[in-house]
C-alpha positions as CSV (number, residue, x, y, z in Angstrom):
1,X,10.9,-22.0,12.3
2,X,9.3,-20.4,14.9
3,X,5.9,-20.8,13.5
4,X,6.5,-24.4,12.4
5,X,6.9,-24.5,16.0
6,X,3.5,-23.3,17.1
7,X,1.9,-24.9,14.7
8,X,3.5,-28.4,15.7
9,X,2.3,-27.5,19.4
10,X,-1.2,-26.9,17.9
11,X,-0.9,-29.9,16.0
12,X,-0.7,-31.9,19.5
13,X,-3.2,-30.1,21.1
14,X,-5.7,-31.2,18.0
15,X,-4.6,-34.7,18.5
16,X,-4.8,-34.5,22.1
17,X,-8.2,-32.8,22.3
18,X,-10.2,-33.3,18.9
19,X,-10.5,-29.4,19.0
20,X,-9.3,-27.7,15.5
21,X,-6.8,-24.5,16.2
22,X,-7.1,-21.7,13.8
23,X,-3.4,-21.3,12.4
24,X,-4.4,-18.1,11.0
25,X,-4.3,-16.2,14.2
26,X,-0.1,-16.6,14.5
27,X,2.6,-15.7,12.4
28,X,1.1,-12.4,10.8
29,X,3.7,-10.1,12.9
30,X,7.3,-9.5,12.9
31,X,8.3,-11.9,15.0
32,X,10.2,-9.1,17.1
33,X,9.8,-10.7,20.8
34,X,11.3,-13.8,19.3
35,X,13.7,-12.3,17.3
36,X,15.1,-10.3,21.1
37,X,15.1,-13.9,22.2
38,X,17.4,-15.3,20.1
39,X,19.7,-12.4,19.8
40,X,19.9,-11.6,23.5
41,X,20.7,-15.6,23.4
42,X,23.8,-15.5,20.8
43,X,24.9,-12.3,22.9
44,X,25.0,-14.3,26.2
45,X,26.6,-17.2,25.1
46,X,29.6,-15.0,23.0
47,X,32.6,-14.7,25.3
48,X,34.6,-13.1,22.5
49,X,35.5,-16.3,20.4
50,X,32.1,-17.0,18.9
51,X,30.8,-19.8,20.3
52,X,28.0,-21.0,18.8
53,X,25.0,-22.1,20.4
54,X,24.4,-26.5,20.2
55,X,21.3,-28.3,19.0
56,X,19.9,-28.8,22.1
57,X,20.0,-25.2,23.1
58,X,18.8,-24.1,20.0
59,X,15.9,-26.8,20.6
60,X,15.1,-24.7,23.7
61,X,15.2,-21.5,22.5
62,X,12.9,-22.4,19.9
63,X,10.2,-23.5,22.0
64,X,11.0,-20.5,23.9
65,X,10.3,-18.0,21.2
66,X,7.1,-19.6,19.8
67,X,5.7,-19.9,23.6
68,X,6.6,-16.0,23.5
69,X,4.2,-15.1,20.1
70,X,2.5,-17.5,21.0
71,X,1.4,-15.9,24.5
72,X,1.6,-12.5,22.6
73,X,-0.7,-12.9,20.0
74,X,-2.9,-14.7,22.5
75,X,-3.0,-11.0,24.7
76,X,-3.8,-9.7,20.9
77,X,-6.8,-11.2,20.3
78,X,-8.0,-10.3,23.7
79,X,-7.2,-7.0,23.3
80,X,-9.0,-7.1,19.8
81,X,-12.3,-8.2,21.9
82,X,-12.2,-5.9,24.1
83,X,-10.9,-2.7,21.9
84,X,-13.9,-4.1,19.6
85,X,-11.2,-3.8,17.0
86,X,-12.4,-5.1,13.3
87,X,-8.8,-4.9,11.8
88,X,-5.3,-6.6,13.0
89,X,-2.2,-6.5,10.2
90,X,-4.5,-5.4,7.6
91,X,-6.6,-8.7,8.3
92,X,-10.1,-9.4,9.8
93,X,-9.7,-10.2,13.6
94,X,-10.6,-13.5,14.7
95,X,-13.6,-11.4,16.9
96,X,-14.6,-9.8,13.6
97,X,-14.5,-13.0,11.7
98,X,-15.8,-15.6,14.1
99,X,-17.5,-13.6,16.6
100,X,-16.4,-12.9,20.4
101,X,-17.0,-16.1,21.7
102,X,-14.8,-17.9,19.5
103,X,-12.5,-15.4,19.9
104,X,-12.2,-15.5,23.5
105,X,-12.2,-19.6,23.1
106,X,-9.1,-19.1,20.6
107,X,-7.1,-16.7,23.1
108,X,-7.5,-19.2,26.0
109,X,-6.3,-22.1,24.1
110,X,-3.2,-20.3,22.5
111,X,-2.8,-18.9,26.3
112,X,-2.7,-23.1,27.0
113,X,-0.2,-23.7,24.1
114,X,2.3,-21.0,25.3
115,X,2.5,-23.1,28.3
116,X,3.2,-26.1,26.4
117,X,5.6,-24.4,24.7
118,X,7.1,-22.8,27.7
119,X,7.3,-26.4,29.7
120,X,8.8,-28.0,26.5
121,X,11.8,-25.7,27.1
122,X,12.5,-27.8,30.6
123,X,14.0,-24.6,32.7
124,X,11.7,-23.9,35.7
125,X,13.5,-20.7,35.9
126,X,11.8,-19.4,32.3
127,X,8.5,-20.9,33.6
128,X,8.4,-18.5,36.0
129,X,9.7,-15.6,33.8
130,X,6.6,-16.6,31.5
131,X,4.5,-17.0,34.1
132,X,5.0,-13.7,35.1
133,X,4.5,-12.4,31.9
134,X,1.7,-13.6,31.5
135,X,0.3,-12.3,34.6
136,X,1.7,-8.7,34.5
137,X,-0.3,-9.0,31.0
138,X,-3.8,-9.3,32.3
139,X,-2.7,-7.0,35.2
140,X,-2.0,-4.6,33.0
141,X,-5.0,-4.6,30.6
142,X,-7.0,-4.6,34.2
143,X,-5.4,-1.3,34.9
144,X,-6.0,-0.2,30.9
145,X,-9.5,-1.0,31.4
146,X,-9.6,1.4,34.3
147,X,-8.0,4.1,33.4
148,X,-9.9,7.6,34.4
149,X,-9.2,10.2,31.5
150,X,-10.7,12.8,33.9
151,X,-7.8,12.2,36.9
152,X,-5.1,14.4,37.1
153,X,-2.6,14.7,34.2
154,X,0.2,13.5,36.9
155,X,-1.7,10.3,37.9
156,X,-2.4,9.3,34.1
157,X,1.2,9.8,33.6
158,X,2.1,7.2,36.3
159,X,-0.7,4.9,35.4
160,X,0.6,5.0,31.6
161,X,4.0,4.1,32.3
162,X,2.9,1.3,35.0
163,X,0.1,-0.1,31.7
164,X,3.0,-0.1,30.1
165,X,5.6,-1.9,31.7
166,X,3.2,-4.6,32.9
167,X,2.1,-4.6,29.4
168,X,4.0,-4.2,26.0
169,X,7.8,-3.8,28.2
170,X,7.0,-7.2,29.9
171,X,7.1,-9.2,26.9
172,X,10.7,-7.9,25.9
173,X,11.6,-8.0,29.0
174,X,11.0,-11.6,29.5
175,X,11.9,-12.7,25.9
176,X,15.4,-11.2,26.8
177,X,15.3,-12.5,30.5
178,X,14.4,-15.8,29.4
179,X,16.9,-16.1,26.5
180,X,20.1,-15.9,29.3
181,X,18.5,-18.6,31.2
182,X,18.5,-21.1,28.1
183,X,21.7,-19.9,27.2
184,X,23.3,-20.7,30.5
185,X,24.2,-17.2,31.5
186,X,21.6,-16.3,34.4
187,X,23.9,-13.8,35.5
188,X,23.2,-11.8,32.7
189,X,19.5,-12.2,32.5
190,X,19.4,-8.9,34.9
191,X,20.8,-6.4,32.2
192,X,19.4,-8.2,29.8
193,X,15.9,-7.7,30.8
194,X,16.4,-4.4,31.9
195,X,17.3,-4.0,28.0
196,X,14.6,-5.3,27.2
197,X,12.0,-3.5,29.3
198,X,13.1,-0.3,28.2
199,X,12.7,-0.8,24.6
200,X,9.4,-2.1,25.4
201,X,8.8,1.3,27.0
202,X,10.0,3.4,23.8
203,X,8.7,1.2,21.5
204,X,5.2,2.0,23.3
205,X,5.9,5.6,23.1
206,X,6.3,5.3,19.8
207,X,3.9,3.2,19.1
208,X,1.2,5.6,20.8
209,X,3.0,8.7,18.1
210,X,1.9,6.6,15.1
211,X,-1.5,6.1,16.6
212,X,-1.6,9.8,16.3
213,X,-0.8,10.1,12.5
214,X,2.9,11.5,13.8
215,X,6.1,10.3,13.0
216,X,5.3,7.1,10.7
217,X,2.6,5.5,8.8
218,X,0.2,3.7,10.8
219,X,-0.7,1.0,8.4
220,X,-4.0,0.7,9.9
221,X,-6.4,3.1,11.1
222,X,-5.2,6.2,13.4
223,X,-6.9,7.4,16.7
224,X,-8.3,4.2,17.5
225,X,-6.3,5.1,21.7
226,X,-8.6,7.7,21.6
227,X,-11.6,6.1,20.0
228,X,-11.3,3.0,22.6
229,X,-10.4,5.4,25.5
230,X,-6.9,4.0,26.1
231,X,-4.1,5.6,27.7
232,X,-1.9,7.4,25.1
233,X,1.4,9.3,26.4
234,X,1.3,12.5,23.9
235,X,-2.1,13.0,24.3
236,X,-1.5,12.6,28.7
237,X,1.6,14.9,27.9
238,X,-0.7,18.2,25.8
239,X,-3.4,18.3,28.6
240,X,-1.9,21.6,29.5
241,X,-3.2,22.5,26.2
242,X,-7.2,23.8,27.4
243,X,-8.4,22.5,24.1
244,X,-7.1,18.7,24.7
245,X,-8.0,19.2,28.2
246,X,-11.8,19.7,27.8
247,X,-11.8,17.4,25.1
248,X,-10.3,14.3,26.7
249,X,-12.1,14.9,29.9
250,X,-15.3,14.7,27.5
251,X,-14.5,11.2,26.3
252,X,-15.4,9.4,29.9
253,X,-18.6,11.9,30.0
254,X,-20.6,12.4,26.8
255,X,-17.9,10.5,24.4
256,X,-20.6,11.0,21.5
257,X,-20.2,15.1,21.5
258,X,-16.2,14.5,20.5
259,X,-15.1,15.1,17.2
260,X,-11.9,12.7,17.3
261,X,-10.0,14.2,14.3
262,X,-10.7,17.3,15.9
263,X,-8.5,15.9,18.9
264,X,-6.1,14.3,17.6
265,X,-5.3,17.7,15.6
266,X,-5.2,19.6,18.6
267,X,-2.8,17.1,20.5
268,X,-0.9,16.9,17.3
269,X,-0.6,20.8,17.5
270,X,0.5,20.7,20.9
271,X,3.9,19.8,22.5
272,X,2.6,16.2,23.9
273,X,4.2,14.5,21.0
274,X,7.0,16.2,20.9
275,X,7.7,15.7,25.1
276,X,6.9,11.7,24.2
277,X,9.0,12.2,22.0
278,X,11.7,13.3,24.2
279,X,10.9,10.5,26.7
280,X,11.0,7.5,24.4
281,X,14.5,9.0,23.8
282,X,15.4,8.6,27.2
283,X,13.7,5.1,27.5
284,X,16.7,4.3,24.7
285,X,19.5,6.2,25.6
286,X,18.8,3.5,28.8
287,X,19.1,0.2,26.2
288,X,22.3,1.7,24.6
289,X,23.7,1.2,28.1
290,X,22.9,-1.9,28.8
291,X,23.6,-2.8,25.2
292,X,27.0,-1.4,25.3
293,X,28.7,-4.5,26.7
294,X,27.8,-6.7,23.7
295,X,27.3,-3.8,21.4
296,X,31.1,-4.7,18.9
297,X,28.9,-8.2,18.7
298,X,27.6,-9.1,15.3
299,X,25.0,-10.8,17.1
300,X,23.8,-7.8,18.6
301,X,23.5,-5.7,15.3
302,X,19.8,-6.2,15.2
303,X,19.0,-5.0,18.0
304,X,21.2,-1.8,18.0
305,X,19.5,-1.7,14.1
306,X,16.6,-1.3,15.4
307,X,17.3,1.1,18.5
308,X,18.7,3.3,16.0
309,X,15.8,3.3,13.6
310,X,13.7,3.8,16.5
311,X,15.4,6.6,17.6
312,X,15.8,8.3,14.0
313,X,12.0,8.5,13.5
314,X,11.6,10.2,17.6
315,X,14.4,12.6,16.5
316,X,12.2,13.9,13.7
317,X,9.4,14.1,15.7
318,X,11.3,16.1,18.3
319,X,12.5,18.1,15.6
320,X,9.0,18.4,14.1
């Protein structure tokens, strides 16, 4: 439904404009932002005697969650320019495929149809909440773009986390934020989004531990943080390991004179992914607190699904 969504909203745009939208850069992912959305919805709106959410509501939420891919995957294939990356979900990336100008041309007009989207829903409140989002992304892949490998490893620290949160947390964050406001339960859209931006922040951790080879197949091809010179939190966390240190450092000097598997091994044989590890755990020991009002609600078994699967594979990596 969602992508039926987004590909309705493109379907205007092509009418509107004469300009033909490539519906293969949406709907390859796992739909997680949107799936928060609606579960962080059915949560709000269950006072204990499972009321249901109506059709118009449902109408909202809808456009709601295919604005929120929608403005995702349009950050994606940004990113992809930028990272230079030839792969996305096993697929070609639009840059690889159609070149970077097309693919800059295609992230700005799925950047316009998550406004459409987001202005279909008719709450000012979640325009601004997308808004945001939307800002705080380009803010934080501005900071990304600047990050020094060669400051100290307490500033990269600090710089990660704030990447982060402007980055990957700001999209749960405002899928969950959002999803009280359409629901009619603003007063809950606090703890929600708090929720919401800490699983963001774990799920980033984590995220940076498969980039690594640790903890769960990739899928795709490892080391690429390191290859593109983007912060990664175990590899910030082992700089007190000399070897990672002068390594690292290297990349933002002579970047040709580092062997990458040969840094990736050495973070991998330091304690940086196991003191991510350790983090991300905290980062979710956070969302089962401000899960635990709704957590008895079937509506919330996804999500405390996938906290736990989440924090299964960190366990074994702090274990490891």
């Amino acid at each position: 439904a969602v992508v039926a969504c987004i590909h309705g909203a493109m379907d205007g745009f092509e009418r509107r404009t004469g300009v033909k939208m490539d519906r293969a850069a949406v709907g390859g992912g796992k739909m997680l932002r949107p799936a928060f959305l609606f579960a962080a919805a059915r949560c709000a709106v269950d006072d204990g005697a499972a009321v249901g959410i109506g059709d118009e509501t449902y109408r909202r939420l809808l456009h709601a969650a295919a604005g929120l891919e929608t403005l995702h995957t349009a950050s994606l294939v940004h990113d992809d320019i930028i990272d230079r990356a030839e792969v996305r979900r096993g697929k070609p990336t639009i840059s690889a495929r159609l070149g970077n100008h097309a693919a800059i041309a295609t992230g700005d007009l799925l950047f316009g149809v998550s406004g459409e989207l987001c202005a279909a829903v008719g709450n000012p409140a979640v325009t601004r909440i997308f808004a945001e989002a939307a800002s705080n992304l380009a803010a934080g892949q501005i900071r990304e773009m600047n990050f020094d490998g060669q400051a100290t490893p307490a500033a990269q620290r600090l710089d990660y986390l704030a990447i982060a949160g402007l980055k990957t947390a700001a999209l749960y964050e405002c899928a969950c934020r959002a999803a009280c406001q359409v629901a009619g339960r603003p007063g809950l859209a606090a703890r929600w989004g708090t929720f919401g931006r800490e699983f963001g922040l774990a799920f980033q951790i984590s995220d940076d531990l498969i980039d690594l080879g640790v903890g769960a197949e990739a899928g795709k091809p490892i080391l690429q943080d390191l290859r593109n010179r983007k912060p990664n939190l175990a590899v910030i966390l082992a700089l007190g390991d000399p070897r990672v240190r002068r390594s690292f450092g290297q990349l933002w000097g002579d970047a040709s004179a580092v062997d990458l598997e040969e840094l990736g091994g050495f973070v991998r044989e330091s304690e940086g992914p196991r003191r991510a590890a350790a983090l991300a755990l905290d980062h979710l020991r956070a969302c089962d607190e401000h899960l635990e009002p709704d957590r008895a609600s079937p509506h919330a078994a996804f999500l405390v699904d996938l906290v736990e699967a989440m924090r299964g594979r960190l366990v074994e990596v702090g274990e490891g």
